[in-house]
C-alpha positions as CSV (number, residue, x, y, z in Angstrom):
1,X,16.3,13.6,-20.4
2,X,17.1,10.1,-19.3
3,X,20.7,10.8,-18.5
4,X,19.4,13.2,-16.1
5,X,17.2,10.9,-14.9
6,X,20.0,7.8,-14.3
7,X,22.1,11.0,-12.7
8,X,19.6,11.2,-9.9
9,X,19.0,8.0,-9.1
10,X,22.4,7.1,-8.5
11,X,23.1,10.1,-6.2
12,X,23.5,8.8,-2.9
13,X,24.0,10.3,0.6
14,X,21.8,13.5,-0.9
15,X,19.5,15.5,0.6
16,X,16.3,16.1,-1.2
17,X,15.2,19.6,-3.4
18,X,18.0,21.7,-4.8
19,X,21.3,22.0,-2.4
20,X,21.3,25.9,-1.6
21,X,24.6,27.4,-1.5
22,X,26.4,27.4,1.7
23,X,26.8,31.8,1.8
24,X,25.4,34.3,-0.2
25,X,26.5,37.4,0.1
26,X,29.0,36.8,3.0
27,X,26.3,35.6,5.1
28,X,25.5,31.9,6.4
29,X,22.3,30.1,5.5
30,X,20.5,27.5,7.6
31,X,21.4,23.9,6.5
32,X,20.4,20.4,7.6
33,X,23.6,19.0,6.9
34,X,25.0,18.9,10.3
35,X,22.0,17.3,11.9
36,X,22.4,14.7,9.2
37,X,25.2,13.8,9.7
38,X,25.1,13.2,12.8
39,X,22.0,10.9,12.4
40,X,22.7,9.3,9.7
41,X,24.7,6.9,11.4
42,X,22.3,5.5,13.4
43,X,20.1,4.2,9.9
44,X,20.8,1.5,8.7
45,X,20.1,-0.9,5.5
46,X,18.3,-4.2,5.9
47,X,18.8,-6.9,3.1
48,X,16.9,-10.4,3.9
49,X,17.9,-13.9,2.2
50,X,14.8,-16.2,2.4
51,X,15.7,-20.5,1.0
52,X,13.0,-22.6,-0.4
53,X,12.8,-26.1,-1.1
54,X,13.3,-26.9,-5.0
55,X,10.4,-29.7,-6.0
56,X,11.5,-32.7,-6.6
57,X,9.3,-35.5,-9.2
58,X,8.0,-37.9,-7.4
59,X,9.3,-40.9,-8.5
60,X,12.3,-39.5,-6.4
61,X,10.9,-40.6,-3.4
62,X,12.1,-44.2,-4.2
63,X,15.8,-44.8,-2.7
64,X,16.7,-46.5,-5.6
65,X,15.8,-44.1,-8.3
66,X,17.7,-41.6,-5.5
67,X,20.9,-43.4,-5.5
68,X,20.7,-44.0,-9.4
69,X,20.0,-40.5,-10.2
70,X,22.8,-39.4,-7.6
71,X,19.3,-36.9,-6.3
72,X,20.8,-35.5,-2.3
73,X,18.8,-37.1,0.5
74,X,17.9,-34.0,1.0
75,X,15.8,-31.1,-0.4
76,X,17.8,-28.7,-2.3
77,X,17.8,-25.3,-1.8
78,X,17.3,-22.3,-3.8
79,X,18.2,-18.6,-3.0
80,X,15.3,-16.1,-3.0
81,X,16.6,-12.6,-4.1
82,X,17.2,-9.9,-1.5
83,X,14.9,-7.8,-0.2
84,X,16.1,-4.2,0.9
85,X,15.2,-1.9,3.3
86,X,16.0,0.4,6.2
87,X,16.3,-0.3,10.3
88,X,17.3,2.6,12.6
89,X,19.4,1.8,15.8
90,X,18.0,3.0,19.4
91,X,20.0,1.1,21.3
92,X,24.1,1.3,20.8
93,X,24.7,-0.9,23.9
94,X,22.1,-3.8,23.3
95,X,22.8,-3.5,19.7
96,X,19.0,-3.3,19.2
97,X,17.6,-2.3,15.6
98,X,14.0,-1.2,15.0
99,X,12.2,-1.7,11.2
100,X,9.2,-2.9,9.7
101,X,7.8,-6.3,9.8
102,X,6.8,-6.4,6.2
103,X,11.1,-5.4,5.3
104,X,12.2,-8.8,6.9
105,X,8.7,-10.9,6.6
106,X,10.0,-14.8,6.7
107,X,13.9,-14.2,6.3
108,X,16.4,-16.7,7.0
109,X,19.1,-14.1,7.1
110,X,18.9,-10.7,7.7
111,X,22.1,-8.9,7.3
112,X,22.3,-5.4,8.6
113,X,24.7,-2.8,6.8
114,X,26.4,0.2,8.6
115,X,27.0,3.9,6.8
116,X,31.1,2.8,7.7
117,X,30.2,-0.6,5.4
118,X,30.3,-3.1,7.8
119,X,27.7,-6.0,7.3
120,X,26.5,-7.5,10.2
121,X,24.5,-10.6,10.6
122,X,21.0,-9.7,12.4
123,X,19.4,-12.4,14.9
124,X,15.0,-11.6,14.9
125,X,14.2,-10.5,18.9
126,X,10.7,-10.4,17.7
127,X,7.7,-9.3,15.1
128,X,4.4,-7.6,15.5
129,X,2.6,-8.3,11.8
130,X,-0.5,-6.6,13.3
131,X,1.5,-3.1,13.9
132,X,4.6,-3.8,11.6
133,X,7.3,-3.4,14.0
134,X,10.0,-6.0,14.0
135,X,13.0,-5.8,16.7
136,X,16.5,-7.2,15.4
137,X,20.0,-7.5,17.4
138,X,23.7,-7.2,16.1
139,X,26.9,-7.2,18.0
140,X,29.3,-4.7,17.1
141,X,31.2,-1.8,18.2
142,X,30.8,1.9,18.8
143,X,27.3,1.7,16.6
144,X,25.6,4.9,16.8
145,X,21.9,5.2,18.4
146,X,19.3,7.3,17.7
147,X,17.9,9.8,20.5
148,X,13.9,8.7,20.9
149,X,11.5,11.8,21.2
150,X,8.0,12.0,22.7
151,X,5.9,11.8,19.2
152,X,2.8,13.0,21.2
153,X,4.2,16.5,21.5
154,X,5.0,16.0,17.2
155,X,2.2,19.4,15.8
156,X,1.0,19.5,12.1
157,X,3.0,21.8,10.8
158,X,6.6,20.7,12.3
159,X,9.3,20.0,10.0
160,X,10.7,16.6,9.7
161,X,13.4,14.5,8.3
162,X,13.1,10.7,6.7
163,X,16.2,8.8,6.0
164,X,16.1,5.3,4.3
165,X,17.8,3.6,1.4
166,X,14.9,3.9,-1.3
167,X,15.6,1.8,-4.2
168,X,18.7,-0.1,-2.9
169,X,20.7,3.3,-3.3
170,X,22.3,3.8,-0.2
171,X,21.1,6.4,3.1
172,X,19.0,9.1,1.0
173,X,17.4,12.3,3.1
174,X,14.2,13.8,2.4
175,X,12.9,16.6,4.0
176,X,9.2,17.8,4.5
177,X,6.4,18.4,6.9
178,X,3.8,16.7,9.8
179,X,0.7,17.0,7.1
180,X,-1.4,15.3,9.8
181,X,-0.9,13.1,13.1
182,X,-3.4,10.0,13.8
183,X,-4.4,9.1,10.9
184,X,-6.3,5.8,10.9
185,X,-8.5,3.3,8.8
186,X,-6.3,3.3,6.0
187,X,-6.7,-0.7,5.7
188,X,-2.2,-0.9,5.8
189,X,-2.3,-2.1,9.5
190,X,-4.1,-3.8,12.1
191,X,-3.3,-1.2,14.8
192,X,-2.9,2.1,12.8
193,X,-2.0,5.4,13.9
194,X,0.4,6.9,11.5
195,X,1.6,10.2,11.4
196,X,1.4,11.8,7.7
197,X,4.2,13.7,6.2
198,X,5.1,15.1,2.5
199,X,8.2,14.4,3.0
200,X,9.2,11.9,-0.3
201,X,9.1,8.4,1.7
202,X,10.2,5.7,-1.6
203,X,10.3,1.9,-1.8
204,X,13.6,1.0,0.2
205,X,12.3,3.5,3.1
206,X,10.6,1.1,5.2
207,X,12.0,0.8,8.3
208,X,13.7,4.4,8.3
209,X,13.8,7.0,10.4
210,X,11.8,9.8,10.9
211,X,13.5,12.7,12.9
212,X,12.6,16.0,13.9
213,X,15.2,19.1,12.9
214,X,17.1,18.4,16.1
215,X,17.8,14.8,15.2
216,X,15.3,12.8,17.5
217,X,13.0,9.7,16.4
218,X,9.8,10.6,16.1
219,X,8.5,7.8,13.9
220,X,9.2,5.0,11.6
221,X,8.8,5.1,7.7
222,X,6.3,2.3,6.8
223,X,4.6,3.1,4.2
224,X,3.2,5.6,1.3
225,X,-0.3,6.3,-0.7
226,X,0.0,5.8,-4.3
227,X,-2.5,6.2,-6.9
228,X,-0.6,4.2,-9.5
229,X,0.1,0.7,-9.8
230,X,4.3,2.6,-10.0
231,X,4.1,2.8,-6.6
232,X,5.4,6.3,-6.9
233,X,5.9,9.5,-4.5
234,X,3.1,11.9,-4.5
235,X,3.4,13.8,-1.1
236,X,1.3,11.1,1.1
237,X,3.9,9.0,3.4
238,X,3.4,7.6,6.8
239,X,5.1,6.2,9.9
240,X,4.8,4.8,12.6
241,X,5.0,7.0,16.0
242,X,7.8,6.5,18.0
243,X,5.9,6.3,21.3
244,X,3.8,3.8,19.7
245,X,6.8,1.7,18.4
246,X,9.1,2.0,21.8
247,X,5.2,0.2,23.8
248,X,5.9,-2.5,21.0
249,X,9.8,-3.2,21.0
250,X,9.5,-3.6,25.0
251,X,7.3,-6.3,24.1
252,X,9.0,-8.2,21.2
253,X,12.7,-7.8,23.6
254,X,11.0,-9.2,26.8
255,X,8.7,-11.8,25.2
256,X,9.7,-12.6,21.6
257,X,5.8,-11.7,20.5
258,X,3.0,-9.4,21.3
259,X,0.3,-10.8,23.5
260,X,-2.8,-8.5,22.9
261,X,-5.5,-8.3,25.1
262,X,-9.4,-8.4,25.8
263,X,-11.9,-5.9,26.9
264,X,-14.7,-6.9,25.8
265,X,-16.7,-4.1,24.3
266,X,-17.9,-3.1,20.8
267,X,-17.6,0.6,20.0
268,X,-18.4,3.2,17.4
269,X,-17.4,6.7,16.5
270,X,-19.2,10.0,18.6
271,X,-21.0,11.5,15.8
272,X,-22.9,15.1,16.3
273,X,-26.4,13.4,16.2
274,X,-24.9,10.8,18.8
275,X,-23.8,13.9,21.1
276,X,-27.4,15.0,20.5
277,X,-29.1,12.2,21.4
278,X,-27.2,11.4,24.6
279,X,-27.5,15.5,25.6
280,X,-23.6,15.7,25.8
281,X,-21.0,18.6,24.6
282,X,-18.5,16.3,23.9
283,X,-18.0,16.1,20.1
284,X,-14.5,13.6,20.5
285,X,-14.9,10.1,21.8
286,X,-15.4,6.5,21.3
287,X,-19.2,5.4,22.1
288,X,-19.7,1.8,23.9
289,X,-22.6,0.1,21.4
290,X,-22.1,-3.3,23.4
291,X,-20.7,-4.8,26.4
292,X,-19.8,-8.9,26.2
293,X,-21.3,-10.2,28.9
294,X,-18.8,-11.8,31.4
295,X,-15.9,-9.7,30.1
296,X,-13.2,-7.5,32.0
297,X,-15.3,-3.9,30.8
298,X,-18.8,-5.7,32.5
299,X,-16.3,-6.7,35.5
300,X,-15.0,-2.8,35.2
301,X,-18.7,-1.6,35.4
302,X,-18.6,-0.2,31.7
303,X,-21.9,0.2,30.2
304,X,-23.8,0.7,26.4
305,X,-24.2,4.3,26.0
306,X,-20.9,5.2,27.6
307,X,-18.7,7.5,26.0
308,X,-15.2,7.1,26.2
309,X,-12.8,10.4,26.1
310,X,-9.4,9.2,27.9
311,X,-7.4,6.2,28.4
312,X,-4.6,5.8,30.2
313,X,-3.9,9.5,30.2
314,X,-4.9,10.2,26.3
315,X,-7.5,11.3,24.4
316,X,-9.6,9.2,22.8
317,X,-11.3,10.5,19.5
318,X,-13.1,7.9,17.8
319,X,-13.4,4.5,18.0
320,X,-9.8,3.1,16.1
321,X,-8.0,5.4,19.2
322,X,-10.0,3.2,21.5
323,X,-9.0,0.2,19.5
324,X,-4.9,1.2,19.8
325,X,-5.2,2.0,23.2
326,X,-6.4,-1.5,23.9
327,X,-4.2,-3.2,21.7
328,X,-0.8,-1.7,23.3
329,X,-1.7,-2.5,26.3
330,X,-0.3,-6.0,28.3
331,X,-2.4,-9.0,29.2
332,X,-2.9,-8.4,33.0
333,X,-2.8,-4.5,33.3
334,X,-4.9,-2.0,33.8
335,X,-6.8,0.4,31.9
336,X,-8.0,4.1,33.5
337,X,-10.8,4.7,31.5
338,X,-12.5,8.2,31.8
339,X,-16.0,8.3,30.3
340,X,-19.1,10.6,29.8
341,X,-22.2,8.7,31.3
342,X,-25.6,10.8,31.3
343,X,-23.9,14.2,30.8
344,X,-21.5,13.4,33.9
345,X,-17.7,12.4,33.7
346,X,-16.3,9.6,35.7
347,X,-13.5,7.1,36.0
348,X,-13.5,3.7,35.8
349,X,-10.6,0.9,36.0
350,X,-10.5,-2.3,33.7
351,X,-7.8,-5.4,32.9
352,X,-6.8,-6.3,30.4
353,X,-7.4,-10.0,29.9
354,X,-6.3,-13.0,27.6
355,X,-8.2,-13.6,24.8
356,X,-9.6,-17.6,25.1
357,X,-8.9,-20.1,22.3
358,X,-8.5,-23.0,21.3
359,X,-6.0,-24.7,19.1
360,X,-4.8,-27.6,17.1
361,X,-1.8,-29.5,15.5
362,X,-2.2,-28.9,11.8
363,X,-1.3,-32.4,11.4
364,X,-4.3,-33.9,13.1
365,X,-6.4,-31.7,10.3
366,X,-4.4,-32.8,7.1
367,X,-1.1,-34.0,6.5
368,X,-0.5,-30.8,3.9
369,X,-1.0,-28.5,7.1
370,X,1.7,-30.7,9.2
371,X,4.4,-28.0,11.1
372,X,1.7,-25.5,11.6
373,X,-0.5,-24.8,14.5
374,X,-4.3,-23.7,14.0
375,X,-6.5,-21.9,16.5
376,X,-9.1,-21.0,17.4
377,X,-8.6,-17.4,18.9
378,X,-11.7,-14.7,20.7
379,X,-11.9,-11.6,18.8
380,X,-9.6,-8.9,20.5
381,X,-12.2,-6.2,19.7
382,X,-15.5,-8.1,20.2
383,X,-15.1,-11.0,22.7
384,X,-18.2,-12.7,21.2
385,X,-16.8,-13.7,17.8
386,X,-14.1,-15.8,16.8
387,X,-11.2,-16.1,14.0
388,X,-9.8,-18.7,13.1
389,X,-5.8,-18.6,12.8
390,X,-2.1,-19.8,12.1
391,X,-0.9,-19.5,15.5
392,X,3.0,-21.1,14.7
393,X,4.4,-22.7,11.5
394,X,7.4,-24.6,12.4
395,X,10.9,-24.4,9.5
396,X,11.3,-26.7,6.8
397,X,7.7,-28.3,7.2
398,X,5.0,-28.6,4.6
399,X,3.3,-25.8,6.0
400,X,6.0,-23.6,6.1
401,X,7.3,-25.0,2.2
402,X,3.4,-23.9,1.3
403,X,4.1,-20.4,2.6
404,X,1.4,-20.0,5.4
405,X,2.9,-17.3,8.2
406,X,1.9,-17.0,12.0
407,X,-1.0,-14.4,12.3
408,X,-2.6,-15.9,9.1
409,X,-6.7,-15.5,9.8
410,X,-8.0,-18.1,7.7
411,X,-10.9,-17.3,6.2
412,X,-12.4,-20.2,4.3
413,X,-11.1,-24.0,3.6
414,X,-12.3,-25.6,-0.3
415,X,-14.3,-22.4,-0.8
416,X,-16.0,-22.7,2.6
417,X,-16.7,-20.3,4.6
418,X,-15.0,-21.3,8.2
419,X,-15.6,-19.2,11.7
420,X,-14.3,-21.9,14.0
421,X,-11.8,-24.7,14.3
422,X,-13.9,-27.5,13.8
423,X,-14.7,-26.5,10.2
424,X,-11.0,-26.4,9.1
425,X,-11.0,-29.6,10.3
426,X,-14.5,-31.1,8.7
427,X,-13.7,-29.1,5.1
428,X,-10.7,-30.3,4.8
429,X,-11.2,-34.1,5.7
430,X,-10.9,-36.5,2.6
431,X,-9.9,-33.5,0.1
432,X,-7.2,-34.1,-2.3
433,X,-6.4,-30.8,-2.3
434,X,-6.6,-27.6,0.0
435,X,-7.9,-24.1,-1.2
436,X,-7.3,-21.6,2.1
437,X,-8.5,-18.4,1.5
438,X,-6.3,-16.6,3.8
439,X,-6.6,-12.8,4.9
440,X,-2.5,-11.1,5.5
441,X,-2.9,-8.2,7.7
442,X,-4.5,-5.8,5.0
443,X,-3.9,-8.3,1.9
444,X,-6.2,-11.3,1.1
445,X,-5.1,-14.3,-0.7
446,X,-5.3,-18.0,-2.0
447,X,-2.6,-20.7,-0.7
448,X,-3.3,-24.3,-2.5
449,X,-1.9,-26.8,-0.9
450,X,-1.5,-30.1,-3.1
């Protein structure tokens, strides 16, 4: 039993379930091969190199004990081990390479591997933690691309394709179907919208490509739902829609970032007994519990009680629809809104605005905090509240040796609780020491800074 087992791991190249034979009988059988291999090309594998200082004692600090001890004026540096993963390429001429934020997190190299072998050192366009999308760039000839499809046509039921390099293999293909589109709330992402396949998606997959049976994108592997603490396969794997991820990468290409927006409302799911109170058919929508006063949606004319069906051209379901269709959307354009307001439909227009804050040298708070930048940033979803964040950590600083990472909300200082700046600022003054509770996109953790 365990030679089998070793036997199937290393197969690589493979598609998934039991090869059928190529004729029976004389006649022909379907096969995916030659829509794999014409894709396969275009996926790629992703290893990531990350360097971190070595400590040093103290008493090291002294020039003379330096000199005597023959210690570098310098930190030493240590090699983290690789992390693998998967990238697709959807753009041969740019050299542009798609994958997962989480596959390359706080690299210092990122090498990108071709199915012909060539490694390629990778330069970072961009990262969205909040949607995990992460645009590299290579220069190299005749790379092969990827043909994008239009994942809003993608049906439960299709048949799909995911390609990756699960476990550090090499390009593996699984094959499977849509189990379900939009699915939401799972607590992976910030902006979530994942389409849901069976098709065996394994650690190493990140990044990969989805792809319908004629060899288009349709979404990005990202991630799968395990019940184990094996992280195993059992039939629940998501990605990331391609539509979704192409509003992203034009993003992270033109600007280095995404810059995510303000409309200023508070909304809730359409239940039954909220279609019955407000008299409406309508049993699909996104219901506006609050408007913040002097926002873009009270500029817009949006109201409490309004019940939002359509943005921008697409249906809007519940209330986390509402919340991507906001959040993909640019600083400075506009929204067409289309709404149910006592029993009638209408259409409104609203901007999409910059979210205020505030922000601070981490420096100026404690000297452990030096290299980073905190602010002080408005709620994207309710433009009443605030979070407190790690807007920039700067290379080879203390705060960047202490692991913080842009996009960090942090969520309490010394076991205080902290909703604006200037109580980073008052728990950490005169402390020997800083606790930071620190929420990670959809992981929560302690940093101690000493």
């Amino acid at each position: 039993m365990k030679t089998f087992w070793v036997a199937i791991l290393f197969m690589v190249n493979s598609v998934a379930l039991a090869a059928l034979p190529a004729r029976v009988n004389g006649d022909e059988l379907p096969s995916l091969a030659p829509m794999v291999e014409q894709v396969v090309p275009a996926v790629v594998n992703i290893s990531t190199r990350s360097h971190a200082s070595i400590a040093q004692n103290p008493l090291f600090n002294d020039p003379f004990f330096r000199r005597f001890f023959n210690v570098p004026e310098r930190p030493q540096q240590q090699v983290r081990p690789q992390s693998l993963g998967s990238g697709v390429v959807i753009d041969a001429d740019n050299g542009y390479v798609i994958t997962n934020h989480h596959v390359i997190g706080r690299a210092d190299e990122i090498t990108v591997t071709l199915r012909d072998g060539r490694e390629l050192s990778a330069k970072l366009l961009g990262s969205d933690p909040e949607a995990d999308v992460a645009v590299l760039q290579v220069k190299a000839d005749n790379l092969s691309a990827i043909k994008l499809s239009d994942s809003d046509r993608l049906r439960v039921g299709d048949f799909v394709v995911a390609i990756g390099n699960p476990f550090g293999l090499g390009q593996t293909v699984t094959s499977g179907i849509v189990s379900a589109m939009g699915r939401s709330g799972l607590g992976i992402e910030g902006y979530e919208d994942f389409i849901q396949t069976d098709a065996s998606i394994n650690p190493g997959n990140s990044g990969g490509a989805l792809v319908n049976l004629k060899g288009e994108l349709v979404g990005m592997n990202t991630a799968i739902l395990s019940p184990g603490a094996g992280g195993g396969n059992v039939g629940i794997g998501f990605a990331i829609p391609v539509n979704m991820v192409s509003q992203i990468v034009d993003q992270l290409v033109e600007h280095g970032e995404v810059s995510r927006g303000v409309l200023g409302v508070v909304t809730q799911d359409l239940t039954a007994d909220l279609a019955q109170a407000f008299g409406i058919k309508a049993r699909k929508g996104a219901v506006i519990s609050r408007v913040i006063p002097d926002s873009p949606a009270e500029a817009a004319g949006i109201k409490a009680g309004d019940v939002v069906i359509e943005v921008n051209g697409r249906d809007i379901d519940n209330s986390m629809d509402m919340r991507n269709a906001v959040g993909m959307v640019r600083i400075g354009q506009k929204l067409d809104i289309r709404l149910i307001r006592d029993n009638r439909e209408m259409s409104l227009k609203a901007s999409i605005e910059k979210p205020t804050r505030q922000d601070m040298a981490g420096e100026k708070i404690s000297p452990k905090l030096a290299g980073a930048t905190i602010g002080q940033v408005q709620d994207k979803d309710d433009g009443s509240l605030y979070h407190v964040v790690v807007l920039d950590v700067k290379q080879g600083t203390p705060a960047w040796y202490a692991r913080l990472q842009k996009g960090d909300e942090i969520l309490s200082v010394n076991r205080q609780p902290v909703k604006k700046l200037e109580d980073v600022a008052r728990y950490a003054k005169g402390s020997g020491q800083l606790l930071l509770n620190i929420q990670r996109g959809s992981v929560a953790l302690f940093i101690l800074l000493k």
